[in-house]
C-alpha positions in Angstrom: -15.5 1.3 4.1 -12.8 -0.9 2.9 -14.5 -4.2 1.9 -11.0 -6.0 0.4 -7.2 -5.5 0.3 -4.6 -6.8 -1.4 -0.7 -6.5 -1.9 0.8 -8.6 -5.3 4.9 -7.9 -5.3 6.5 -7.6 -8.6 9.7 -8.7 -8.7 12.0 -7.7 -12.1 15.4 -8.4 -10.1 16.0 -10.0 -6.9 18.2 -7.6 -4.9 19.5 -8.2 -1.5 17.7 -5.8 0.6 14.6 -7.3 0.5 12.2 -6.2 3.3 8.8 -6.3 4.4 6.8 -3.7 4.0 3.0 -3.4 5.1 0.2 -1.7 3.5 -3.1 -0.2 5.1 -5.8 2.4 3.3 -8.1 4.4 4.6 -11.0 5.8 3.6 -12.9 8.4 4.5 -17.4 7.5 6.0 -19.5 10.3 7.7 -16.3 12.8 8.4 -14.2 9.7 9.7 -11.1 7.7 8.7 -11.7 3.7 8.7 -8.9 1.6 8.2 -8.4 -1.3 6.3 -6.6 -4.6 7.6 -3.1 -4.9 7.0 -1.4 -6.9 4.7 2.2 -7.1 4.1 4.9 -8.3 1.1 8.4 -8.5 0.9 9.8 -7.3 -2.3 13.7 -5.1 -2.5 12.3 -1.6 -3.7 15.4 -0.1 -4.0 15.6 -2.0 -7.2 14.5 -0.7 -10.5 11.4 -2.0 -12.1 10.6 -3.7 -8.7 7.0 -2.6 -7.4 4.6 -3.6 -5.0 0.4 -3.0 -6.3 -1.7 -2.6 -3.5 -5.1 -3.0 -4.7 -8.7 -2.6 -2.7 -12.4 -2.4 -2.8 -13.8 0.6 -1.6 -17.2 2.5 -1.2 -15.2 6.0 -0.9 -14.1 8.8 -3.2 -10.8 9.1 -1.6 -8.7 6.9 -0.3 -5.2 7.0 1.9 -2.6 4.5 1.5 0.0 3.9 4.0 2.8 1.8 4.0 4.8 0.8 7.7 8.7 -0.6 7.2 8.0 -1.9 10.9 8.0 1.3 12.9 4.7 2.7 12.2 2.8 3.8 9.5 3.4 6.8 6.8 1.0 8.5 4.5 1.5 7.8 0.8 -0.6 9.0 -1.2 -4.1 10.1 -1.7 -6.0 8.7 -4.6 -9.8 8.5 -6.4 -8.5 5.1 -7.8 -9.0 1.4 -6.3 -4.8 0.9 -6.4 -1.4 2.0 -6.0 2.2 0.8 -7.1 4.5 1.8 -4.8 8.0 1.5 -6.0 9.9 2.9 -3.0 10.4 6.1 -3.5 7.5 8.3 -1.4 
């Protein structure tokens, strides 16, 4: 079970496309996926060397990270780690 999330934006050029994006993981207990909270930036990632690190404490040894631009939310990645920079491009 998630215990802690958190999203830190880095920002190496301000661009003007800036949105919002929102970050949950999952992670995987007794055959089921729980869910994190949400928590949300805003950060332009169409801009190079802008990133966001979503960052997490976790009991499992997978976890899913999804990311929603307002209309729901899409699978990521799937990692053993405790974080994930997402710089736009999945």
């Amino acid at each position: 079970m998630i215990s802690r999330i958190g999203v830190q934006p880095v920002i190496a050029s301000v661009g003007a496309g800036s949105t919002r994006q929102t970050y949950r993981v999952g992670d995987m207990v007794d055959g089921e996926e729980q869910m994190s909270n949400e928590v949300s930036c805003t950060n332009d990632l169409s801009v190079d060397g802008n990133v966001n690190l979503v960052h997490w404490r976790g009991e499992g040894a997978l976890f899913r990270v999804y990311r929603s631009n307002g209309s729901g939310f899409d699978l990521l990645t799937e990692t053993a780690e405790s974080q994930f920079i997402d710089s736009g491009d999945a």
